[in-house]
GUDREN-946621 format. One record per residue (C-alpha): z negated, y, x. Coordinates in Angstrom, 1 decimal, always signed. Example, Ala and Ser with C-alpha at 12.3 -4.5 7.8 and 13.67 -1.06 7.14 Angstrom:
((-7.8,-4.5,+12.3))
((-7.1,-1.1,+13.7))
END
This chain:
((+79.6,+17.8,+45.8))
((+78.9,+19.9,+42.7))
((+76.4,+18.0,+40.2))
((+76.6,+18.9,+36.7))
((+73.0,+19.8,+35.0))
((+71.5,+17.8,+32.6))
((+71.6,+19.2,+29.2))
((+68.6,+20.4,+28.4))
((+66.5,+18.2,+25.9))
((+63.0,+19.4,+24.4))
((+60.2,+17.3,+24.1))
((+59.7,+16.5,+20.1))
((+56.6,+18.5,+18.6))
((+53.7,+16.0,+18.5))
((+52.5,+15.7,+14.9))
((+49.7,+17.5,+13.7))
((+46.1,+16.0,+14.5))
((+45.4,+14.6,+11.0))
((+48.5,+12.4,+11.2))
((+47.2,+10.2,+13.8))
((+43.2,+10.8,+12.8))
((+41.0,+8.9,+10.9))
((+38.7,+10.7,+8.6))
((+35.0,+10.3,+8.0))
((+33.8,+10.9,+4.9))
((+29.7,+11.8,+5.2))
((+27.6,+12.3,+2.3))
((+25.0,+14.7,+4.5))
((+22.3,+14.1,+2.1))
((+22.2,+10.3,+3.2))
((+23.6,+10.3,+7.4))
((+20.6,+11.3,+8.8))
((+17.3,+13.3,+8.9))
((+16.9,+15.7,+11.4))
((+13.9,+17.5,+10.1))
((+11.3,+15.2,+8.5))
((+11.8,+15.9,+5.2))
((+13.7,+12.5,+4.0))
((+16.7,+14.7,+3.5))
((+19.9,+14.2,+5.8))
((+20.5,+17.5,+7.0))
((+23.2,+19.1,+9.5))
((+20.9,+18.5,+12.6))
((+20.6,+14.8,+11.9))
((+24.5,+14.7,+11.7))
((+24.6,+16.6,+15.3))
((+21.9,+13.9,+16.5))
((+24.6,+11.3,+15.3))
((+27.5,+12.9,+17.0))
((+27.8,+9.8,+19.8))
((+27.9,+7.4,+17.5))
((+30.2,+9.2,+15.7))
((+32.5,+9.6,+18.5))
((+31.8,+5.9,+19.2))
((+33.9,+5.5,+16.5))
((+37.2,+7.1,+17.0))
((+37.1,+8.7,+13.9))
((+38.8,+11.9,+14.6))
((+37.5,+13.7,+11.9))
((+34.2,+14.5,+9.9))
((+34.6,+15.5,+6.6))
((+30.9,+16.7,+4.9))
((+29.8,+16.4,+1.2))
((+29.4,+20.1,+0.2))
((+26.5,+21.9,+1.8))
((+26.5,+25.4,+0.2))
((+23.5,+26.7,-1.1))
((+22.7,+24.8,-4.4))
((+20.1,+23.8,-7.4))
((+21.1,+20.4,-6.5))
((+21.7,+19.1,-10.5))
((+24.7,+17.5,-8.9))
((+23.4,+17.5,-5.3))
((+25.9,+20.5,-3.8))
((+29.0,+20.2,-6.2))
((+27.2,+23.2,-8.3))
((+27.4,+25.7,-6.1))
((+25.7,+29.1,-6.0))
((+26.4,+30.6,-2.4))
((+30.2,+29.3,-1.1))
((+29.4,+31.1,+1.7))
((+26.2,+29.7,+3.4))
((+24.1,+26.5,+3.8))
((+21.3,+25.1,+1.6))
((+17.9,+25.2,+3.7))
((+18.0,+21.7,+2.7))
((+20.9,+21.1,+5.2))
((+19.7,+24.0,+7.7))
((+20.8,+27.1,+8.7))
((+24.3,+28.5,+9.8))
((+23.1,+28.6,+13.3))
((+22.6,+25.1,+12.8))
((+25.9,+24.7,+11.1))
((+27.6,+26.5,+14.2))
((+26.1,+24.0,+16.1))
((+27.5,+21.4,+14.7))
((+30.5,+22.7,+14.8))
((+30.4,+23.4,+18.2))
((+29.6,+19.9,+19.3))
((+32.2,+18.5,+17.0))
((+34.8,+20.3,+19.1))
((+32.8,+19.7,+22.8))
((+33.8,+15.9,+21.7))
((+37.7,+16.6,+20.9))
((+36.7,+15.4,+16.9))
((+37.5,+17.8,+13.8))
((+35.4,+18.5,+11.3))
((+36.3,+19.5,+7.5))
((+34.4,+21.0,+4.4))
((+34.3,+19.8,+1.1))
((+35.5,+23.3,-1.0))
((+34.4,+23.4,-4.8))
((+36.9,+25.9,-6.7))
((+36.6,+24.1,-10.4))
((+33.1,+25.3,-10.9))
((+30.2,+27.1,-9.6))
((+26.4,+26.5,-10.4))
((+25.2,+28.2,-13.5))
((+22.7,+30.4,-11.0))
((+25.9,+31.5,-8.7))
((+25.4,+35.3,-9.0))
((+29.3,+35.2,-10.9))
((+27.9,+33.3,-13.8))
((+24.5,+35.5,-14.0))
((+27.0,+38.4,-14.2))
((+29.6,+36.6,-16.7))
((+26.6,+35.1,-18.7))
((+25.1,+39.2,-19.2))
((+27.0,+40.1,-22.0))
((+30.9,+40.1,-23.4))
((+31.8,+43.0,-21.8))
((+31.0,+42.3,-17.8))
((+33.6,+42.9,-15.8))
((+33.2,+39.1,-14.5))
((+32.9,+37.4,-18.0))
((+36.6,+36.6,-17.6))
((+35.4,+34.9,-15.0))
((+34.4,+31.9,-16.5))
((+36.0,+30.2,-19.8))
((+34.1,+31.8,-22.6))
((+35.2,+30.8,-26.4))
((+33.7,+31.7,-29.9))
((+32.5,+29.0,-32.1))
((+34.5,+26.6,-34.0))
((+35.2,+27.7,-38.2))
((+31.6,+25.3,-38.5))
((+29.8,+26.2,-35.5))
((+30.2,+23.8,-33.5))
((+32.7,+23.9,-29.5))
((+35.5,+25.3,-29.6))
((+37.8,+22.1,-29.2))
((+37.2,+18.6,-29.0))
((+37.0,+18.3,-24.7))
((+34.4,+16.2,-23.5))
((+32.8,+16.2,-20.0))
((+33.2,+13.2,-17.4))
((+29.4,+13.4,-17.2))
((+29.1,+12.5,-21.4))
((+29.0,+15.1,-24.3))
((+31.1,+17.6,-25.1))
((+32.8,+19.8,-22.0))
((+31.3,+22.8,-24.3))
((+27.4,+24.8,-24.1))
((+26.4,+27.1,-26.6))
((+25.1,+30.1,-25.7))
((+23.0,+32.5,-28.0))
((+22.2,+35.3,-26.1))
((+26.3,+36.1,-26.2))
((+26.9,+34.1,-28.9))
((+30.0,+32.0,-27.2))
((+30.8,+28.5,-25.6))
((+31.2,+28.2,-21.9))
((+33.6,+25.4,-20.3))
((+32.3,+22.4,-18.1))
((+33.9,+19.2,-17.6))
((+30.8,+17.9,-15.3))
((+27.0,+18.9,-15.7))
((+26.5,+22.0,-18.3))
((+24.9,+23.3,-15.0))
((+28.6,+23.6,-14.0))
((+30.7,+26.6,-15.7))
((+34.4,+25.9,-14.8))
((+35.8,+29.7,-13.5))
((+38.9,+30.4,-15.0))
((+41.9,+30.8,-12.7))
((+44.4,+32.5,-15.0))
((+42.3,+35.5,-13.8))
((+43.7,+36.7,-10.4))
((+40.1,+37.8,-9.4))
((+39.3,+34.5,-9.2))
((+42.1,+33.0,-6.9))
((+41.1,+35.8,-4.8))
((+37.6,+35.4,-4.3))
((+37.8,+31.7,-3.7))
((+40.2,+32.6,-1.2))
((+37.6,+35.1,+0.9))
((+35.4,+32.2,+0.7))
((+37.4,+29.2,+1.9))
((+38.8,+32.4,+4.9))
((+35.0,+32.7,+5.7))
((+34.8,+29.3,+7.0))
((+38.2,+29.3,+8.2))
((+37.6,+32.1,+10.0))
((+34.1,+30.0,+11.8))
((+36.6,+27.3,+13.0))
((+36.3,+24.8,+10.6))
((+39.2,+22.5,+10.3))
((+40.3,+22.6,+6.7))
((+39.1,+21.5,+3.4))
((+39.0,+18.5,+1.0))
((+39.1,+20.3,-1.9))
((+37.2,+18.7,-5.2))
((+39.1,+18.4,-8.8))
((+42.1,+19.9,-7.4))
((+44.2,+19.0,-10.4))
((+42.1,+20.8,-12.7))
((+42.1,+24.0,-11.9))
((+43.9,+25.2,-14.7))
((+43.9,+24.3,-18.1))
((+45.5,+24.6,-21.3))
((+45.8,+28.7,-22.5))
((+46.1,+27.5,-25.9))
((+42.3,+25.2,-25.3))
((+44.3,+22.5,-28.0))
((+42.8,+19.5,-28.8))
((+43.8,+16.3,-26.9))
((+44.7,+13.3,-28.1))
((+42.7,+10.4,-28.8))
((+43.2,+7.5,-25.8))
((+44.8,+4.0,-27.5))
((+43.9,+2.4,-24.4))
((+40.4,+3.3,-24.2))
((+38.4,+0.4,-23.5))
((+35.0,+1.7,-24.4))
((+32.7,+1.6,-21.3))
((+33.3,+5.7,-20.0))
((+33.2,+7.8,-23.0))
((+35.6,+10.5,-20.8))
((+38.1,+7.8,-21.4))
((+38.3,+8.0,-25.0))
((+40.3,+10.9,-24.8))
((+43.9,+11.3,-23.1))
((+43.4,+14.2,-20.7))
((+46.8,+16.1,-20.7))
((+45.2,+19.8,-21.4))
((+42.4,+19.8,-19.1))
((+44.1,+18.0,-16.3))
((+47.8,+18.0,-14.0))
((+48.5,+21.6,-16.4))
((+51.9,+22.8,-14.6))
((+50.7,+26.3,-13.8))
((+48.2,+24.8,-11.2))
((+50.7,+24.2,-8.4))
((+50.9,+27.8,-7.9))
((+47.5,+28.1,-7.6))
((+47.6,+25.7,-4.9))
((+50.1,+27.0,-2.3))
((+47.8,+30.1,-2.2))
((+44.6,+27.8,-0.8))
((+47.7,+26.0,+1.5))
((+49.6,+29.7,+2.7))
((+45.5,+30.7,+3.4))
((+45.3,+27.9,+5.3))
((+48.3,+27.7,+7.0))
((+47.8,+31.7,+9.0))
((+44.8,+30.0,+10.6))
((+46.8,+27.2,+12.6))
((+46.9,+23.4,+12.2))
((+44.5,+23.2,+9.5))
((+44.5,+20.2,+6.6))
((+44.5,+20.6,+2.7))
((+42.9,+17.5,+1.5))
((+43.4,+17.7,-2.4))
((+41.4,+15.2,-4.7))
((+43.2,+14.1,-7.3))
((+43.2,+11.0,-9.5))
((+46.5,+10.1,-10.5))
((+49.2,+7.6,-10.6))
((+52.4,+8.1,-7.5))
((+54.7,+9.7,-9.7))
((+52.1,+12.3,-10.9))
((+50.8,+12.5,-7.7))
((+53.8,+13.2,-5.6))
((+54.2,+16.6,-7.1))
((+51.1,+17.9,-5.5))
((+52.8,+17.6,-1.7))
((+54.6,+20.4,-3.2))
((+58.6,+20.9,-3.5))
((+58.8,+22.3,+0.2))
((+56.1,+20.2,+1.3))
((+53.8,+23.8,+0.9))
((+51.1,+22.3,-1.1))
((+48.3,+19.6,-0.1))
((+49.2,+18.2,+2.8))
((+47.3,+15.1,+1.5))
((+46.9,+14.1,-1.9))
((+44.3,+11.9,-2.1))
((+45.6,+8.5,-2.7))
((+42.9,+6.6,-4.9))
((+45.2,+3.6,-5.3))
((+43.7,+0.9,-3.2))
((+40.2,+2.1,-4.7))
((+41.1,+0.8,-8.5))
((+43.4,-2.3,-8.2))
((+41.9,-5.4,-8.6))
((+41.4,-7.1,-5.0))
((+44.9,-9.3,-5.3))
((+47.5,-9.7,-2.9))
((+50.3,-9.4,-5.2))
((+49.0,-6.5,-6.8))
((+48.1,-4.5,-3.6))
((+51.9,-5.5,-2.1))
((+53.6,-3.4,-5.4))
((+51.0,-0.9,-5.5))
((+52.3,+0.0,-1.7))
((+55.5,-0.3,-2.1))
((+55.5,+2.0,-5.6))
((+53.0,+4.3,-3.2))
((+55.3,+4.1,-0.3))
((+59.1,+4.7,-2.6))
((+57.8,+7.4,-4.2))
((+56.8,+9.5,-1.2))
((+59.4,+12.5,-0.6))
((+61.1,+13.2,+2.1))
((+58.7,+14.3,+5.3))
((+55.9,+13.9,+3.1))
((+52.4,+11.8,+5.0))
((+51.0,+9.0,+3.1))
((+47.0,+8.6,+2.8))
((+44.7,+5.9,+2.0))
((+41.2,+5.5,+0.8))
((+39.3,+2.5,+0.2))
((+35.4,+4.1,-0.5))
((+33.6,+7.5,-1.5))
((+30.6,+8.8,-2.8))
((+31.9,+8.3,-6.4))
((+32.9,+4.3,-6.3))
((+30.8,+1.3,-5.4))
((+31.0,+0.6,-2.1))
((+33.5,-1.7,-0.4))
((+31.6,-5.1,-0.6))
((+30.7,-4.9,-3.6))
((+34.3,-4.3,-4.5))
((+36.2,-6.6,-2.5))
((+33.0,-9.6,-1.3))
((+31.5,-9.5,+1.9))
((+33.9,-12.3,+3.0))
((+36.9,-10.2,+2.2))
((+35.1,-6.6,+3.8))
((+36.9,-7.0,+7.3))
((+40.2,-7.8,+5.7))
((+39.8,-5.0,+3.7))
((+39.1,-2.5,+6.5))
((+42.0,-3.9,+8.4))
((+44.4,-3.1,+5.8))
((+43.2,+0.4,+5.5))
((+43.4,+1.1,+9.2))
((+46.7,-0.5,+10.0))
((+48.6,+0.8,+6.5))
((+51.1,+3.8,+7.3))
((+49.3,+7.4,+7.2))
((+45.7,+8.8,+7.4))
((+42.8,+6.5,+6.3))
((+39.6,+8.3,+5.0))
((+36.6,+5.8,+5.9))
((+33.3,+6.4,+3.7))
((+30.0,+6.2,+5.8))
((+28.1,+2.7,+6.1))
((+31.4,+0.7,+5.4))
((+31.7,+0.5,+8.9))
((+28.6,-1.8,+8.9))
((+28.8,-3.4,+5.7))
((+26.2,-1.8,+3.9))
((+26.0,-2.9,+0.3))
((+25.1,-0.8,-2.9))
((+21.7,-0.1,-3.1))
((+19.2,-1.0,-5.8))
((+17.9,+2.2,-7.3))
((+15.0,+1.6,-10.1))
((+14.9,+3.4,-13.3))
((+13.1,+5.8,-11.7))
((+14.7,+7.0,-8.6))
((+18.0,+7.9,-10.7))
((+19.0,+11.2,-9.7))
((+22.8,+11.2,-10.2))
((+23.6,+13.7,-13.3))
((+26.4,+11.5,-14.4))
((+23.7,+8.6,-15.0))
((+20.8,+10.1,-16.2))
((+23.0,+12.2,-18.7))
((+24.3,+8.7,-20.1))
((+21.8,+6.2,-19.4))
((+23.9,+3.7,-21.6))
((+26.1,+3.4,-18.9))
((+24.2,+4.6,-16.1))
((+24.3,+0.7,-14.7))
((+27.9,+0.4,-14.8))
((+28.6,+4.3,-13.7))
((+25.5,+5.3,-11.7))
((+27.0,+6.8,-8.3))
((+23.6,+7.0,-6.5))
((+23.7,+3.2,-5.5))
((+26.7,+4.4,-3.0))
((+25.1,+7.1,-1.6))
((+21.5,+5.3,+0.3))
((+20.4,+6.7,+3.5))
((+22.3,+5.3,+6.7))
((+19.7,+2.3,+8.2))
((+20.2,+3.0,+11.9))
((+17.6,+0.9,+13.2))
((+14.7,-1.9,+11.9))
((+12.1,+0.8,+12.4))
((+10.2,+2.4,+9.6))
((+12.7,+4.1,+7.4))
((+15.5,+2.1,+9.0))
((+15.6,+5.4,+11.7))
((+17.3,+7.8,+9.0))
((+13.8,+9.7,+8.3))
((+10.5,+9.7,+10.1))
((+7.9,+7.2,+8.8))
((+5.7,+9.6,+7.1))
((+8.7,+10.8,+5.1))
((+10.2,+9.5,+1.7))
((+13.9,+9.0,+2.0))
((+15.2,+10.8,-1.3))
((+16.8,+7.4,-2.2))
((+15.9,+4.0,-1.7))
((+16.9,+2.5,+1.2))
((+18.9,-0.7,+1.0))
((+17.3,-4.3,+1.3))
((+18.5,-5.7,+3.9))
((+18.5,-2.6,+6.5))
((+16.2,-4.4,+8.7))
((+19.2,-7.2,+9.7))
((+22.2,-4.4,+8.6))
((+21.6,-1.6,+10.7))
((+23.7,+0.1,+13.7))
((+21.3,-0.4,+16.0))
((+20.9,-4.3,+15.5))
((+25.0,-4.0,+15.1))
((+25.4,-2.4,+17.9))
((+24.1,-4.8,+19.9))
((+26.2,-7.7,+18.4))
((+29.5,-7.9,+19.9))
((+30.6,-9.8,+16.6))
((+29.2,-7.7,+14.3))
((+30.9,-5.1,+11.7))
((+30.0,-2.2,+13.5))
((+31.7,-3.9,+16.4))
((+35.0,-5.1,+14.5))
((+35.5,-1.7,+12.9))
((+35.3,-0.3,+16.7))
((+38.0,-2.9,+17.9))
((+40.0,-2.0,+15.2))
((+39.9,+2.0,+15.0))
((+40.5,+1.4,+19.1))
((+43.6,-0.4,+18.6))
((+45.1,+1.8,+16.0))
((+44.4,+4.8,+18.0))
((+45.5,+3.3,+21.5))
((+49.0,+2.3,+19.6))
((+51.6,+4.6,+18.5))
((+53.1,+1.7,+16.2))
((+50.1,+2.0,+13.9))
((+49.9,+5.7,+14.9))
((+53.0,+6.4,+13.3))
((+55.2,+3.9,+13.0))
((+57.5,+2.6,+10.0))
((+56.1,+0.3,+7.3))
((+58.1,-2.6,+6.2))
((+56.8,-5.3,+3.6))
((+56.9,-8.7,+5.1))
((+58.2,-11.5,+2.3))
((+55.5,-14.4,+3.6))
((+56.2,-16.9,+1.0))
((+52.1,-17.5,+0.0))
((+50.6,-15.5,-2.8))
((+47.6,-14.7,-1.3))
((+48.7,-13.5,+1.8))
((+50.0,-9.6,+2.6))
((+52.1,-9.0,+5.4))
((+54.2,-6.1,+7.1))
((+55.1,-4.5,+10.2))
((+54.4,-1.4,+12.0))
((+57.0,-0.5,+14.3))
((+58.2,+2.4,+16.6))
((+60.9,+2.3,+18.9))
((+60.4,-1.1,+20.5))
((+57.0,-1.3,+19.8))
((+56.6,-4.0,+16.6))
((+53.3,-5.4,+14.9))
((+53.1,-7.6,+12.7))
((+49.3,-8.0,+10.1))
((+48.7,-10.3,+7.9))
((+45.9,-10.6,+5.6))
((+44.9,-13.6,+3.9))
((+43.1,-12.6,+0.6))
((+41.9,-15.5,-0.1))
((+39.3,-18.6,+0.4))
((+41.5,-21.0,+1.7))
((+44.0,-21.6,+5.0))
((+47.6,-20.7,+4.2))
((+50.6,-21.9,+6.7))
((+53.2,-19.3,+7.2))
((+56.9,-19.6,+8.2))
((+57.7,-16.5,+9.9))
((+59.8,-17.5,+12.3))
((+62.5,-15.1,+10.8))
((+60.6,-12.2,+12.9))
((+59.9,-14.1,+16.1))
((+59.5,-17.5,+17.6))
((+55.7,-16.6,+18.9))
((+53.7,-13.6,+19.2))
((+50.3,-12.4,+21.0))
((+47.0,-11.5,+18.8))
((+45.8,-8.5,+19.6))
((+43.0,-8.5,+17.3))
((+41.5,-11.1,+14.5))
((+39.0,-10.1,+11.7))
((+36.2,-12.4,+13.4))
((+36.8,-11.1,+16.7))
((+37.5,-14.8,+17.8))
((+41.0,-14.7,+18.8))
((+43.5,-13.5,+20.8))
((+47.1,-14.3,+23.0))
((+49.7,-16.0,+22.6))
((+50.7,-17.7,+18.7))
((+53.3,-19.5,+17.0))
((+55.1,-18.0,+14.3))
((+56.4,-21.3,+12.9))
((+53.6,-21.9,+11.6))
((+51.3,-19.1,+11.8))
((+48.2,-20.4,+10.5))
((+45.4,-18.3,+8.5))
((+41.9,-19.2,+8.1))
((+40.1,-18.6,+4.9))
((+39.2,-14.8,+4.4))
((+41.5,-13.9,+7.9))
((+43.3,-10.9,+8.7))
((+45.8,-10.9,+12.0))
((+47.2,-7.8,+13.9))
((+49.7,-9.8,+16.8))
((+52.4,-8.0,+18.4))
((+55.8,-9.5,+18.4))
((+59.1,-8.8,+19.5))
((+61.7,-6.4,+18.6))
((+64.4,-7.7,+16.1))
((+67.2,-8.6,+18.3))
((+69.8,-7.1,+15.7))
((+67.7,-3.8,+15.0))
((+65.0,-2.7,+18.2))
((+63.5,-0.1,+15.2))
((+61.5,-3.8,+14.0))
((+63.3,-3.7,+11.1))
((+61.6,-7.6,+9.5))
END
């Protein structure tokens, strides 16, 4: 007998690798030394590479390391297309790259295209005189009627945005250091430099690009005044004004899908784009076909205030306002915020983590949170972030060098990030001798150790991989909760935000459930739902059943 073939059904395309990655932000100046000098360096990244891949990461992303004068240690750039000798060599680079790949991880660069150093051979040859071919280049304006900058912008690193200079008699643009001309991409020269240059390292095998200030590339043609800020609350002078012609102009989108359509002939490479606004403002950035970043950076869990309540609407407005196909993001630390315990307490850092690695989308981890490394104390006199010693008023509250100390792998001399006869270029942190990843390491309870368990479980689960999120109503103000689910594959975590035990009726989702992994490391099997009891300061990833009248876990 005759048996009819099976229609033939293709396999679904798996999603691209920074869906189900985790990315790694390192600042290279503070992973590790590899060459005595008490500099992190590419070579002290490679000799890091197992403990990297120890934890299931995915992907590297590195803090610029282009040839630089370092005023703003690598975001002034004078060479897109090499490495500082600080960092190495592009053999060394190459290296890296190649052992990155030997381990099935990814590794991305961290592209500049606001501004370039003031010694990047563009700006020596827009800087020469009013009639270079590349002094359209750069923003150039004459004076004010009374001398003075051409508008009222002012520069997130204090003063005005504007630098005088006599030799051609004009103003140049910089919204950071005045080491830091902005180019000016209503010149099509521009676009299509940058472009060569983000190719050239396309072209080596990198793996895409976080690209800095991506929202303002472009600014207003007419250079009009903006508008005094009503809500200012007087600590960062840049927030006296209301930014809406140096920042989110219309005309930048465009600009955009060039870097992505570059991007996009090399393969399954990521746009990371950095920029720091609210959902609404930042949805537009995914682009109208989805041909834009494919993820705006989501700074949203960064700036709220560590509540429950507020963290459940901040998700859900994150999560509503999402179009269609678009991939959520999340970051909770970088080199330009305090680091994560000083944000959220020491008590609350685990809880923290596990909301970041169990939220729906790609997580961006900052180095050292893994182990709970604090902000470091930096005297007067080791200052070297730009941004503090240009407004020492508010260099305490704004000073980014705290979040950027050396790594402490070990209790040795130098805490194992730079040889013993070497100065580490910032201080290291105080307690390094007890918080360090050797001394972790070796602690199956320890940070290090948690973060491991956790980044394990996500990437061992295709729920958490890519499942749906759904807000769980828990009925206790302090406590989040949701599911993850995929198919008949439903988790439920919930986080308990504050000091004391909460009781929670769940029994809507389940009778019982199994604990696949606690914040202490301490539990695990079988639990009631009715009541599911948190301890103080306790997050809880348990697996559950599938809703009997929807198998998709619908709560």
């Amino acid at each position: 007998m005759a048996v009819s073939p099976q229609p033939f059904q293709a396999r679904p395309a798996p999603p691209p690798w920074w869906q189900t990655s985790i990315l790694y932000h390192i600042y290279p100046r503070s992973f590790r030394d590899g060459d005595g000098d008490g500099v992190g360096d590419l070579r002290g990244i490679l000799q890091g590479l197992d403990y990297l891949e120890s934890l299931k990461v995915g992907c590297l992303w590195l803090s610029p390391i282009f040839p630089s004068p370092m005023r703003d240690f690598g975001y002034d750039v004078a060479d897109y297309t090499g490495v500082d000798p600080l960092f190495g060599t592009l053999a060394d680079f190459d290296a890296l790259l190649a052992g990155v790949h030997a381990r099935g991880l990814r590794l991305i660069l961290d592209l500049v295209p606001n501004h370039t150093s003031d010694r990047h051979p563009w700006f020596l040859e827009s800087r020469a005189g009013r009639g270079n071919p590349k002094r359209d280049w750069y923003l150039w304006r004459d004076p004010a009627p009374d001398g003075g900058p051409p508008n009222n912008w002012i520069s997130f690193f204090g003063g005005p945005a504007w630098t005088f200079d006599p030799a051609t008699g004009q103003y140049y643009l910089h919204q950071f250091d005045q080491s830091q001309p902005e180019l000016n991409y209503r010149n099509p020269q521009v676009l299509r430099a940058m472009l060569d240059c983000a190719a050239f390292w396309l072209e080596r095998g990198v793996d895409g690009f976080r690209v800095d200030v991506i929202w303002l590339l472009i600014k207003d043609a007419l250079l009009r005044d903006e508008p005094v800020n009503p809500d200012w609350d007087g600590v960062n002078p840049h927030g006296r004004l209301r930014h809406i012609h140096t920042a989110d102009q219309p005309e930048v989108h465009a600009i955009i899908r060039e870097f992505r359509a570059l991007f996009d002939r090399y393969g399954e490479r990521v746009m990371v784009g950095e920029i720091s606004l609210a959902p609404p403002e930042l949805m537009p950035y995914y682009g109208q076909n989805l041909d834009e970043c494919h993820l705006p950076v989501n700074f949203g869990l960064i700036y709220l205030p560590w509540r429950a309540d507020v963290l459940r609407r901040a998700i859900a407005e994150y999560e509503a306002s999402l179009p269609p196909g678009a991939w959520p993001n999340w970051v909770l630390g970088n080199h330009d915020q305090p680091r994560l315990v000083n944000r959220v307490g020491r008590a609350q850092a685990r809880v923290a983590q596990m909301l970041l690695l169990t939220l729906r989308g790609t997580p961006t981890c900052y180095y050292g949170d893994e182990i709970g490394m604090e902000n470091g104390r930096i005297p007067p006199e080791k200052i070297r972030d730009p941004q503090a010693v240009n407004q020492p008023e508010v260099a305490a509250l704004m000073g980014r060098d705290p979040q950027r100390t050396p790594l402490p792998w070990d209790d040795g001399p130098n805490a194992g990030f730079a040889p013993a006869a070497a100065e580490p270029w910032l201080p290291l942190g105080d307690d390094c001798a007890v918080r360090n990843v050797r001394t972790q390491d070796g602690d199956p309870a320890s940070d290090l150790n948690f973060f491991r368990a956790l980044t394990a479980l996500r990437q061992a689960t295709p729920a958490l991989l890519l499942g749906d999120y759904r807000e769980v109503p828990a009925g206790v103000a302090e406590v989040l909760a949701y599911t993850r689910a995929l198919a008949d594959d439903r988790l439920l975590i919930a986080l308990n935000l504050g000091s004391e035990s909460r009781r929670l009726d769940l029994g809507f989702l389940a009778g019982e459930g199994c604990i696949l992994l606690a914040t202490g490391l301490d539990l695990q099997g079988a639990a009631l739902l009715t009541p599911l009891v948190l301890a103080p300061n306790q997050g809880l990833v348990l697996r559950i059943p599938p809703h009997p009248s929807s198998p998709r876990g619908v709560p």
